[in-house]
NUSEVEX-743524 format. One record per residue: residue in one letter; x, y, z of N, C-alpha, C in turn. Coordinates in steps of 0.05 Angstrom, whole numbers, plus 5000, padded with zeros to 4 digits. Each point is the difference from the previous one (the first is absolute). Example, Ala and Ser with C-alpha at 12.3 -4.5 7.8 and 13.67 -1.06 7.14 Angstrom:
A526448865156498250245000501850245000
S499350214986501650245001498550225014
END
This chain:
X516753774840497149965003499449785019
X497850035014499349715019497550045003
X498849734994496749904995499849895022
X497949955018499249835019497649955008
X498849865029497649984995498950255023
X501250135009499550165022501450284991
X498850254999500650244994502950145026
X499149965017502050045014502549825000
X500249764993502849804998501250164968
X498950084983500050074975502450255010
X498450175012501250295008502150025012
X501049795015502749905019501649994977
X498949764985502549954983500750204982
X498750254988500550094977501150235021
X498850065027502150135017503549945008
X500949755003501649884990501950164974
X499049854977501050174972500150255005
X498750055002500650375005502150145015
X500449805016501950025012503349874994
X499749884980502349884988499949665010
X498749975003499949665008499849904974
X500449735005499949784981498149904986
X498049854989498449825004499549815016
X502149885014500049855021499750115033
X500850234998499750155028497450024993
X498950164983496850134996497649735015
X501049784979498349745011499949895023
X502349995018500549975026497750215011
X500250255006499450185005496549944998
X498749914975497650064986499049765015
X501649695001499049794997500050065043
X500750045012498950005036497850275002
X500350194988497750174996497949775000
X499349794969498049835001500149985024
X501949845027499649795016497350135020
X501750295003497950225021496750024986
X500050154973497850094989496849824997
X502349694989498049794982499849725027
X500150115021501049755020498049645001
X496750094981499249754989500649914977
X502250104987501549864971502149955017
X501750115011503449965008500550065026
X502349835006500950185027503749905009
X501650095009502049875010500249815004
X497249785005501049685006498849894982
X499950154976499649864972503149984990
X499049944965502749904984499650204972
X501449964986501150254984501549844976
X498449894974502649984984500250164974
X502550144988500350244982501249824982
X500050154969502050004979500450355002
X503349944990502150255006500749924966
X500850394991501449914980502350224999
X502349945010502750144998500850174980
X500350184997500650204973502850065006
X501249925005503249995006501549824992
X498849695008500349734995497949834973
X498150234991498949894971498949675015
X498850025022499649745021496849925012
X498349844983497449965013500449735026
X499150155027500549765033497650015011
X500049835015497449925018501049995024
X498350145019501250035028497549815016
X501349765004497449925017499449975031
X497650204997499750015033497449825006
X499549915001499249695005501149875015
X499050005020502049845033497649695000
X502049855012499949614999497849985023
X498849764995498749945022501749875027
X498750075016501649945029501049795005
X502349835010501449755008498149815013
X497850105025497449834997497949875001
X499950164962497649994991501149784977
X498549775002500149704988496349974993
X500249874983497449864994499449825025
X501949845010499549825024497550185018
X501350335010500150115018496550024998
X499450184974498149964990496849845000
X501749824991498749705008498949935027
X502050035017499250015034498150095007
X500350334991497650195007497349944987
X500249824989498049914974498550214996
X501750094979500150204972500149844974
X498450064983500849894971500750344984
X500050165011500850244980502250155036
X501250184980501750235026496950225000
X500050045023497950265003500850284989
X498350084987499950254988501050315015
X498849945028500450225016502449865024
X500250155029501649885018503150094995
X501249785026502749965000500949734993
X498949834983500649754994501750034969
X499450244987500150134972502350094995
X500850155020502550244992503049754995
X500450144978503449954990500950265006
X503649945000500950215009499950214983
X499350305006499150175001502450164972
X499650144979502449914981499150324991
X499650125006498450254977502350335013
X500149965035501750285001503649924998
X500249734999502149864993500950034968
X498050004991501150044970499950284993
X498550225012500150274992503250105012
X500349835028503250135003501649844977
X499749724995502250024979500650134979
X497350024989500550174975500650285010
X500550185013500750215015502850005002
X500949805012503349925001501550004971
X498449774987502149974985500250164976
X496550124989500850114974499550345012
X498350005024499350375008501750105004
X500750315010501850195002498850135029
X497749975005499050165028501349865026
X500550145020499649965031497649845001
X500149885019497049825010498250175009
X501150215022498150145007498450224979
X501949984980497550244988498449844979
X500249784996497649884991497649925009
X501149975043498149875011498850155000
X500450235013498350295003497650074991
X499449964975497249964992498749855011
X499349745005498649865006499549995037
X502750045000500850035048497650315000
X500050214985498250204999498250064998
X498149714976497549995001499149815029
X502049845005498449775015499350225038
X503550225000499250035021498050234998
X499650244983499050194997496750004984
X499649844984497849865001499950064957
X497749854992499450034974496549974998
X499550134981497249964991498949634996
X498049925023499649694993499249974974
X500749774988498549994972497249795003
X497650104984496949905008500849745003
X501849804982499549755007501849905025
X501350225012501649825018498550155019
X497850124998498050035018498349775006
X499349884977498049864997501749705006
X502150024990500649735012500649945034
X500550165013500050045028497749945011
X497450204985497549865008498549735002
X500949804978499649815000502349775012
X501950125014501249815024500050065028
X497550175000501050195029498549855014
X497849795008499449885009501849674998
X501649884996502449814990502550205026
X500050274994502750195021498549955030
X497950125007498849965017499849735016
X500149814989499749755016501549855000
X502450024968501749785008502350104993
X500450224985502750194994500250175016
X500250045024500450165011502450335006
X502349844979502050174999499450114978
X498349944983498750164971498850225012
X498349915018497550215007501350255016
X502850005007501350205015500450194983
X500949884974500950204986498150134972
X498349764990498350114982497450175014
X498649845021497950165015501050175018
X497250185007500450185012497250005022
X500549965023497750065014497849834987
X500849694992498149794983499850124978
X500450194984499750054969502249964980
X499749994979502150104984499850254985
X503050074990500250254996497350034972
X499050214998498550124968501950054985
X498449984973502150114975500150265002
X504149984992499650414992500750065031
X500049925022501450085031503049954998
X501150105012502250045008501549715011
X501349924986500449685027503050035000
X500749875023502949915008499949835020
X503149844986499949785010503250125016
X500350045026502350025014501449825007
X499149665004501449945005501749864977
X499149954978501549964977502250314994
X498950175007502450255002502349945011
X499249905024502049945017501849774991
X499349824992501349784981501950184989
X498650174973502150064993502750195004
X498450145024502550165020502749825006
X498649765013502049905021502049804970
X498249934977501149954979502850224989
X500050185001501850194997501250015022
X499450025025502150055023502049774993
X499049774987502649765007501550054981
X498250074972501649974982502550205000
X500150205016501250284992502750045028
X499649755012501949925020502749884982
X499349994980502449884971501050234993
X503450044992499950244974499549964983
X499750064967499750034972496749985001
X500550034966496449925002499949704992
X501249854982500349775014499849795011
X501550095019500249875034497550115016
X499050194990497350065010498149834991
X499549974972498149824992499849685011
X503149925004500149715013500150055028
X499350215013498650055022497949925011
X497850174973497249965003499449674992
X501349944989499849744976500949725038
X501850095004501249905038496849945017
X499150255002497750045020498049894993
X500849984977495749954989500249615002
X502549964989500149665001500749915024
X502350055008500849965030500650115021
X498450285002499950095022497350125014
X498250195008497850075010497549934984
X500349934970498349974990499249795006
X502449734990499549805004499449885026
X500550035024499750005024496650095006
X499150174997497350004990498349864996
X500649974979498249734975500549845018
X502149805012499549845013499449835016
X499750325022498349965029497950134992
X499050104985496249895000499949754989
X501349964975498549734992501149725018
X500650045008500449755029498250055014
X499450245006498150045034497149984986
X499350084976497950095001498349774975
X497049895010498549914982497450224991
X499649934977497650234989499149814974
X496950064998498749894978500750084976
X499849764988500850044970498049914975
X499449974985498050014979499449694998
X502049825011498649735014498349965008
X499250235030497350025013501449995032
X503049875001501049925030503550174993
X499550005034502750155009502249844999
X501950144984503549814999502050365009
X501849825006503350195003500049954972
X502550225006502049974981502249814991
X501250044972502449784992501950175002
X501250264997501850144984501150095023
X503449915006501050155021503150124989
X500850055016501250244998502649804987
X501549735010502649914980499050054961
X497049984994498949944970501650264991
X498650195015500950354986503050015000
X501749885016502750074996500549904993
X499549734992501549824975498950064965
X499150294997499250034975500350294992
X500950064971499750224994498650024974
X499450264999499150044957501849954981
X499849984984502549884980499750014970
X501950074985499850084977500149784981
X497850094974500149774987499350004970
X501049804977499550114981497049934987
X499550204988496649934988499649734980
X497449985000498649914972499050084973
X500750064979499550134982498649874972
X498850194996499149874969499750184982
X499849974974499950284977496749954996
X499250154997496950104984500350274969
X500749884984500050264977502850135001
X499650205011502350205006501850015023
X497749985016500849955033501249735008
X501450025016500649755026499250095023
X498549825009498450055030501349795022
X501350215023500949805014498350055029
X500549735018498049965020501349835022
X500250055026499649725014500949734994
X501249835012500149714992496949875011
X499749725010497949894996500349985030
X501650155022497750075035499450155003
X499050144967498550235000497949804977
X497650124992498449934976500950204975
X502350165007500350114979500049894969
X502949675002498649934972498149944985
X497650035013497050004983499650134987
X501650295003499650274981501549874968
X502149905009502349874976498049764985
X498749875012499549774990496850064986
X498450175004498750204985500450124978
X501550175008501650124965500949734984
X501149815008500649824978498049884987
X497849945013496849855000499450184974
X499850265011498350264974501150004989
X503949955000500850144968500249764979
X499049655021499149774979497250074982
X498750145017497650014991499350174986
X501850295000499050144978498750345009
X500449985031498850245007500050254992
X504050024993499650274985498949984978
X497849874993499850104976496150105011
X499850035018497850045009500050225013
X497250265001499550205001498749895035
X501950195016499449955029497750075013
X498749855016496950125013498149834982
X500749884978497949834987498849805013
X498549854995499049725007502049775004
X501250004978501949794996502750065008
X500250235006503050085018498949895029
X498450144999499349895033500049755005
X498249744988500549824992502449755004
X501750104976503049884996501650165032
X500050185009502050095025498449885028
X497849934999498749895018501349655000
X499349864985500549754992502749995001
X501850174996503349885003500350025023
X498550245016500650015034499249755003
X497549895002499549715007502949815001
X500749964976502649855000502049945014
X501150444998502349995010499749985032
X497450105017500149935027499349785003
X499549804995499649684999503049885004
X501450164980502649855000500950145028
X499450235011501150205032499049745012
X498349925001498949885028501349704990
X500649794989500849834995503550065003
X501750214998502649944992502050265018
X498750215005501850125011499949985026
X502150115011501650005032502450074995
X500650115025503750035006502249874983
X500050064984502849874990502550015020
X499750065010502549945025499749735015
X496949914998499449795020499649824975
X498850024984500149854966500450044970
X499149784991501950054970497650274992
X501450204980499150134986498749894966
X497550115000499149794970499550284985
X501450225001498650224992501750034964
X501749855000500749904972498849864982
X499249725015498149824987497150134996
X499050275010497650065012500250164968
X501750144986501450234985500749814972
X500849845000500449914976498050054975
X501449894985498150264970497549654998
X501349764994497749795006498649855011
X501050205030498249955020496850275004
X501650124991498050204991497450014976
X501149894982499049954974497749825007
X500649805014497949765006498650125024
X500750175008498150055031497350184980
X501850154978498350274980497649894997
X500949734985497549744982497349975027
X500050035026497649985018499150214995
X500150274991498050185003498349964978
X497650005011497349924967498250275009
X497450024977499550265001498349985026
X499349925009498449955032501949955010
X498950105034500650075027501049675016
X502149945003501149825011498749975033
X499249765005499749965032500449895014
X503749874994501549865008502150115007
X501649925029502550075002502249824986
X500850064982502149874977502750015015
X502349955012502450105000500649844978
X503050054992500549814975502349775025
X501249914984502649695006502750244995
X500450015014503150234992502149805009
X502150054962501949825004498049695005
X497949894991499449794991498849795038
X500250215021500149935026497050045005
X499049805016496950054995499050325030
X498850084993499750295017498149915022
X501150135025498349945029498850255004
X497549975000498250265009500049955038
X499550165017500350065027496649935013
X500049935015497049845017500150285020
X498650105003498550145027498249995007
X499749765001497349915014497850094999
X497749975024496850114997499250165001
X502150255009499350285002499950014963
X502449984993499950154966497449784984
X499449805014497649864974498150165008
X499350075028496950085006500950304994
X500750134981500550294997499650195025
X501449935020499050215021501550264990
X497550135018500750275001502650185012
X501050254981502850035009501150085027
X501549875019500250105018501550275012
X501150035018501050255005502749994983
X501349774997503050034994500350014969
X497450054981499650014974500050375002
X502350044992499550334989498750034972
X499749874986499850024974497150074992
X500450054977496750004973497949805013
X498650104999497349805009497850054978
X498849814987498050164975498650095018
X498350094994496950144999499650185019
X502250075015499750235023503150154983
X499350195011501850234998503449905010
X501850054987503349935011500650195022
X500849835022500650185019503349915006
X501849924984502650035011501449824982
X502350055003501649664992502850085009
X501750134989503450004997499850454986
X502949974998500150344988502449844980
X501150254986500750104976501850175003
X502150014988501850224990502350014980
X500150184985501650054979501650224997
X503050075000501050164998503149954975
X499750234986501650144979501850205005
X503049955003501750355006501050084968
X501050245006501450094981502049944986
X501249735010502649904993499449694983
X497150005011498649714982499349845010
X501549925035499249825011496949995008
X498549735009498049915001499449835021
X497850075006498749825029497649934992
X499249735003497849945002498549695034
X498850225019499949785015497049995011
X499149735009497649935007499649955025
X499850155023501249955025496549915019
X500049835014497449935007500449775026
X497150015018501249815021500150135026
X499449885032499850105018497350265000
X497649904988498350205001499249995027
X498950225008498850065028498049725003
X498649934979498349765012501049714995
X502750064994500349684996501049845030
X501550195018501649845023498850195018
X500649965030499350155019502850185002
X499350255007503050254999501349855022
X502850084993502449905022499950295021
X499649995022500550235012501350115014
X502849954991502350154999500650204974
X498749844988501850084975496750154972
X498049935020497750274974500149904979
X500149724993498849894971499649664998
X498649964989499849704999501849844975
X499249745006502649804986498650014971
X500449824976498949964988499749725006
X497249904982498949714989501049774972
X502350104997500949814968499949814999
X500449865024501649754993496349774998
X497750184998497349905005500449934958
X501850074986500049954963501349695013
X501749885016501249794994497349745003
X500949744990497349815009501449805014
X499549864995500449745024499449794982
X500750034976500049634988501549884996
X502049865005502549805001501450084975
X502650084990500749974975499950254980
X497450135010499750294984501950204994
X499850144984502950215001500150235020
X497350015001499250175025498949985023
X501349705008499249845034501250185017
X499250155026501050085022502449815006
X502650125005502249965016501250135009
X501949955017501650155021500550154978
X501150425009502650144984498549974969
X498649924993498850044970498350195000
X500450224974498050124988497849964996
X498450045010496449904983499950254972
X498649814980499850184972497750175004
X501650195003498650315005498850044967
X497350295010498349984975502350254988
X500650195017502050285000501849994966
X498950104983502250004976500350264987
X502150185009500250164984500850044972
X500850114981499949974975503150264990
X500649954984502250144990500449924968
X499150174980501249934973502150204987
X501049894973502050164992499149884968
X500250334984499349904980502050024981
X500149954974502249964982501550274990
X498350255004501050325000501149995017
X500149895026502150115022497750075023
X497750044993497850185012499849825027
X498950035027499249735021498250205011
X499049815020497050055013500049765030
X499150185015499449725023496950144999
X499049785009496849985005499149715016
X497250135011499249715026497750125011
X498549835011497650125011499249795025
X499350055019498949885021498149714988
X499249865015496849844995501649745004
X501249875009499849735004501049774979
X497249904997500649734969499850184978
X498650275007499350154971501950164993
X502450035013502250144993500949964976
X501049734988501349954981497150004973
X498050075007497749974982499550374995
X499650105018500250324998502350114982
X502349945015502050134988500349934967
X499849745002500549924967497750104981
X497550125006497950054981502050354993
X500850105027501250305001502549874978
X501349805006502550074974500249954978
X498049804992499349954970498350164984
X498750255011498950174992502850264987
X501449935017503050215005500749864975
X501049794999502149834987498950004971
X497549974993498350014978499050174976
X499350185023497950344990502250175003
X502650005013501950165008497350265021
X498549905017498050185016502250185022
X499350225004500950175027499949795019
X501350165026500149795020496749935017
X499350394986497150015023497949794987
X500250104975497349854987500849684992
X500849925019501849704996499649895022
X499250205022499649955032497250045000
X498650214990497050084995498449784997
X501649794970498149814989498049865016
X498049934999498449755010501649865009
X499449805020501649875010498849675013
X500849824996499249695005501449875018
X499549755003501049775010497749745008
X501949815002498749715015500449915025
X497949885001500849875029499949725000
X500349964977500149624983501249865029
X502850064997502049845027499749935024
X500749905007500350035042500950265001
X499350185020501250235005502250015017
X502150175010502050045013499349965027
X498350154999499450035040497349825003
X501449945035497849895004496550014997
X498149834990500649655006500550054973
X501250034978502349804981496149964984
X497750104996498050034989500650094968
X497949764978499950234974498349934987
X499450194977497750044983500549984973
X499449674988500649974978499150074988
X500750164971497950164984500250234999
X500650135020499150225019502150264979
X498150204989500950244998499250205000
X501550195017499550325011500450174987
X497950174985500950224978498250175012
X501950344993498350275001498250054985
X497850055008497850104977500750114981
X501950135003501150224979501149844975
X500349725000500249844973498950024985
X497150065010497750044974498549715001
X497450014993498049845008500349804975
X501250064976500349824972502349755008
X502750155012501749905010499049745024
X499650085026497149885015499349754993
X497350064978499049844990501449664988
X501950194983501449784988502149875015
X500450035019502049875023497849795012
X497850095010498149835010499149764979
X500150044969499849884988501149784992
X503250055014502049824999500349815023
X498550125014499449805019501350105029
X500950295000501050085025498450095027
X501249925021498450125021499250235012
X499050164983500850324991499550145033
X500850144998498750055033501650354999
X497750214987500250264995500350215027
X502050084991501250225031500250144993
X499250305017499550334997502950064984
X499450184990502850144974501650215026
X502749884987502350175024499549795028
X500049714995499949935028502649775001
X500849844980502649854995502550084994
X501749955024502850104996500550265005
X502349935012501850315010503150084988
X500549984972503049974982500950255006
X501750055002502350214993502549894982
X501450274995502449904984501650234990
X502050024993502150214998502549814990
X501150304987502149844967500850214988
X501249884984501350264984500449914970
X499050244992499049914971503450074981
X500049814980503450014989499850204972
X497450064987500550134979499550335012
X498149955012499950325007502150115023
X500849855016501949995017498450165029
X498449905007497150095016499849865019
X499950075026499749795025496350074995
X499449765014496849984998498349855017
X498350105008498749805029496450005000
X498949775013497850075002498549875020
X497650035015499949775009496350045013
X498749775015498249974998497250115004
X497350104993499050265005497749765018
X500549804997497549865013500549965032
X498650135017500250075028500550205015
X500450234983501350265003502149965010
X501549924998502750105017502849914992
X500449894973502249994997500650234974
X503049995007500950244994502650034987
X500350084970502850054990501050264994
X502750065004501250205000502650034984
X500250264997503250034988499950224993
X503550125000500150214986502750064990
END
C-alpha cells in the first residue's frame, strides 16, 4: 500500500509493488514523482528525511537527507551584509541540497530496482507533461511578477508568454527532464545497478550537477525577502564533501506503542516529548475532540516547542540534551506548568539543570511581519496554499517507509537553468545568536521542521504516518495518533478528525514571527468545544472544516494480519492505495 500527498506519486509507487518492488523502490519512485507533480512543496534541491523499518533485519533507521549549511556561511558573514535573520527567499539560504541524494541511497542500499526504472516516472511526467495542480497554479501567480523582474530564470520556465500556466493544463518542465536524462546517461556509463546508483549519486555531488549550482550562484545576484540583492554561499567543494547518512532514531513508548522519530536536527523529538507531557497528565484517560483534550495537547505543545527553540541543533556540531529533555523528572516538573488556562509564556525548561538560551531574531520577528516568499507554510486566516508533501509506503514482506520530503519550492530560489529546478531555503531555520544549538555554522545542519514518524506497537503491528505543515507537523500528526493509540480509531477517521494547532512559538521560517495564545481549530469541533477554549483563555481563531493538515499513513495491522493505508481528503488530492 502507499499513501501520499499527490494521487499520481501514490500510483507510481503502488505501480512499483505490482510489479514486485520493494517498499523502498516504490518510495523512491513515489517520492521524485512529488518533485515533478508538487514542485511548490518539493523539488530536487530540497532535502528529504525518512524512517525505514527493515522486515528482514527486525530494524527501525533514519536516513538523513538534510544537507549542512555551506563552508561560507558564518554569522560574521551575515553580520557584514547586515542581516539579523538569513532571508527567507534567495541564494543566501540554500544548504546543500540533500533530498535526490537520499532517495538514491535508500535505492542502493535497501531497493532492488535499476535506477532507471524508478526514474521513469517522474523523467515522464516532467518531460511529457501532468495535470497542474490549482495551487501550484496559484502559487506561480503570485510570484510571477517577483519572475518577471528579478527571477528571470523562473520566468523561462514557469511563464509562458508573461503568464502562468492555469489549473488542470498540461505542464512540463523539460528541462528538469533533461536533468534527469543526462542523470541516467552518467549513471549507466557504470555496470551493476549499484555502481549505477553511485553514478547518479557521482553526478549530482560532484559532477554536472554540482558544477551548476555553482556557477550561478557565483555569477548571479537576485532579491531575496531582505528587500536587496546577494549571490550565493553554496559551491560546488560543500556538495562533494557531503553525503546522506544513516542513523539511529529517537524513541519513546506511549501505551502500547513506541514511536520513533528524528533526532533533535529534526523537531522530531517534540512528538516524544509530548506523549510524555500527556501520559504525566493523564490524557488517555480523556475522550478526544473534547475541550480539555484540546486544551492539555495544546499546552504541552507550548512546552515541548519552547524546549525546540531553546535546545535543539545538530548534534554533530553539539551536545545532544534529548535525554535530559526525556527523563521521567524532568518531565514530571515540566507536567506541574500546565494550569487550567491558556499559558502566554514561552517556558523552555533548564535541561540537565543548564539554564536554556532562547534565539534573538531581531525586528523583523518582534514587529510580526508579514510572511515572506520563503515561508511555505500555514498562514491563519487565509486559505493554506503549500508547505512540504508526504509519503507512506507498506510491502508485502512488512517493510515500511515513512518520508517527509520538502524544499526547493518553485518560489523559494530563482531556477538554476541548466538544470529546471530551484535550490531550497533551510538553512533561513538556523539564527545567529552566539552559543545557540542552532547558530548557523560552516557544514552544520540547521534543525529542520521535516519529521516523519514510524511506530511499532507491542502486537508486532507498525504504521508510518506524517503530514506536511511546518511547526504544525508534530501538532497534526500527534492529535492523528493519540486518537489511534487511545480509541484504537481507523486510520481514515483518525485523519478525518478536527484538526488544531498553535502558533504560541517563534515560527520556523522566516521572520522567526509568533502568536502567543494563538489557536487554530476547524469549526467542525463544535461551537460548545469553541466556547470553552475561549474561556480558558485561548486565542481561538476558527477555520473552515477540512482546512488543517494533510496526514497519511500505512501499516500493517498484526492481529488481522491486514496491510492498511489512508490518507488525506483535505485538498483533493491525496491518495491511498493497495491491493
Amino acid at each position: 500500500m502507499v499513501a501520499s500527498t499527490h494521487w499520481l506519486a501514490s500510483a507510481s509507487g503502488m505501480a512499483v509493488l505490482e510489479r514486485g518492488g520493494n517498499a523502498f523502490d516504490a518510495a523512491v519512485a513515489a517520492g521524485l514523482v512529488l518533485q515533478v507533480v508538487e514542485p511548490h512543496l518539493n523539488g530536487p534541491g530540497g532535502d528529504m528525511p525518512a524512517l525505514v523499518y527493515e522486515a528482514s533485519r527486525r530494524q527501525v533507521s533514519v536516513l538523513c537527507g538534510q544537507g549542512p549549511a555551506p563552508r561560507l556561511a558564518t554569522v560574521e558573514r551575515f553580520h557584514s551584509l547586515g542581516l539579523d535573520q538569513i532571508p527567507g527567499t534567495g541564494l543566501l539560504a540554500p544548504c546543500v541540497p540533500g533530498a535526490v541524494g537520499a532517495w538514491l541511497t535508500l535505492l542502493r542500499d535497501l531497493g532492488t530496482w535499476r535506477l532507471r526504472d524508478v526514474v521513469e516516472f517522474a523523467a515522464g511526467y516532467a518531460h511529457a507533461g501532468h495535470p497542474l495542480l490549482p495551487r501550484v497554479a496559484a502559487t506561480i501567480e503570485d510570484v510571477a511578477q517577483l519572475f518577471q523582474t528579478e527571477w528571470s530564470t523562473s520566468a523561462e520556465i514557469w511563464l509562458k508568454q508573461g503568464r502562468g500556466p492555469r489549473a488542470g493544463e498540461l505542464f512540463s518542465n523539460r528541462v528538469l527532464a533533461a536533468m534527469f536524462g543526462r542523470l541516467l546517461t552518467e549513471a549507466e556509463a557504470r555496470a551493476g545497478r549499484e555502481n549505477e546508483i553511485e553514478g547518479a549519486l557521482a553526478a549530482w555531488y560532484e559532477g554536472f550537477v554540482a558544477e551548476a549550482i555553482d556557477d550561478f550562484l557565483r555569477q548571479t545576484q537576485v532579491q531575496d525577502s531582505s528587500g536587496r540583492r546577494h549571490a550565493g554561499l553554496l559551491r560546488a567543494d560543500d556538495m562533494a564533501g557531503w553525503r546522506p547518512g544513516w542513523e539511529r532514531s529517537c524513541s519513546a513508548r506511549y501505551g502500547a506503542w513506541r514511536v520513533h522519530k528524528p533526532g533533535p536536527w529534526s523537531q522530531g523529538p517534540v512528538f516524544l516529548q509530548q506523549l510524555a507531557l500527556l501520559q504525566a497528565l493523564g490524557l488517555q484517560d480523556l475522550e478526544p475532540g473534547t475541550a480539555e483534550f484540546v486544551h492539555l495537547v495544546v499546552e504541552a505543545a507550548k512546552l515541548a516547542f519552547a524546549d525546540r527553540e531553546a535546545w535543539y541543533g545538530d548534534p554533530a556540531c553539539m551536545p545532544d540534551v534529548t535525554p535530559e529533555l526525556m527523563a521521567p523528572s524532568y518531565v514530571q516538573e515540566r507536567s506541574k506548568l500546565i494550569a487550567e488556562h491558556c499559558s502566554l509564556e514561552l517556558r523552555p525548561g533548564s535541561a540537565g539543570g543548564r539554564a536554556p538560551l532562547l534565539p534573538d531574531y531581531g525586528a523583523a520577528a518582534e514587529a510580526g511581519a508579514s510572511p515572506g516568499l520563503g515561508d511555505p507554510t500555514f498562514t491563519p486566516a487565509v486559505p493554506q496554499t503549500g508547505d512540504t508533501c508526504h509519503l507512506d509506503v507498506v510491502d508485502r514482506w512488512g517493510n515500511l517507509v515513512s518520508a517527509t520530503p520538502s524544499g526547493g519550492w518553485l518560489q523559494s530560489s530563482p531556477a538554476i537553468p541548466a538544470l529546471g529546478f530551484c535550490l531550497g531555503t533551510r538553512a533561513q531555520i538556523f539564527n545567529l545568536t552566539p552559543g545557540h544549538p542552532n547558530v548557523l555554522a560552516p557544514s552544520k545542519r540547521p534543525r529542520t521542521t521535516l519529521s516523519p514518524s514510524l511506530a511499532e506497537n507491542e502486537d508486532g503491528g507498525r504504521l508510518a504516518f506524517g503530514t506536511p505543515g511546518a511547526d504544525q507537523q508534530d501538532q497534526w500528526a500527534l492529535n492523528f495518533f493519540v486518537r489511534l493509540a487511545q480509541c484504537g480509531e481507523n486510520l481514515q477517521t483518525a485523519i478525518d478528525a478536527p484538526m488544531f494547532h498553535t502558533d504560541h512559538f517563534p515560527r520556523s521560517f522566516w521572520p522567526h514571527d509568533s502568536r502567543p495564545g494563538s489557536l487554530y481549530i476547524e469549526d467542525r469541533a463544535g461551537q460548545a468545544v469553541i466556547l470553552e477554549l475561549r474561556r480558558r483563555g485561548h486565542q481561538v481563531a476558527v477555520q473552515p472544516g477540512w482546512s488543517l493538515g494533510r496526514l497519511s499513513a500505512a501499516g500493517r495491522d498484526a492481529r488481522s494480519r491486514l496491510l492498511r493505508a489512508a490518507s488525506n481528503p483535505r485538498g483533493d488530492q491525496g491518495y491511498a492505495a493497495g491491493r
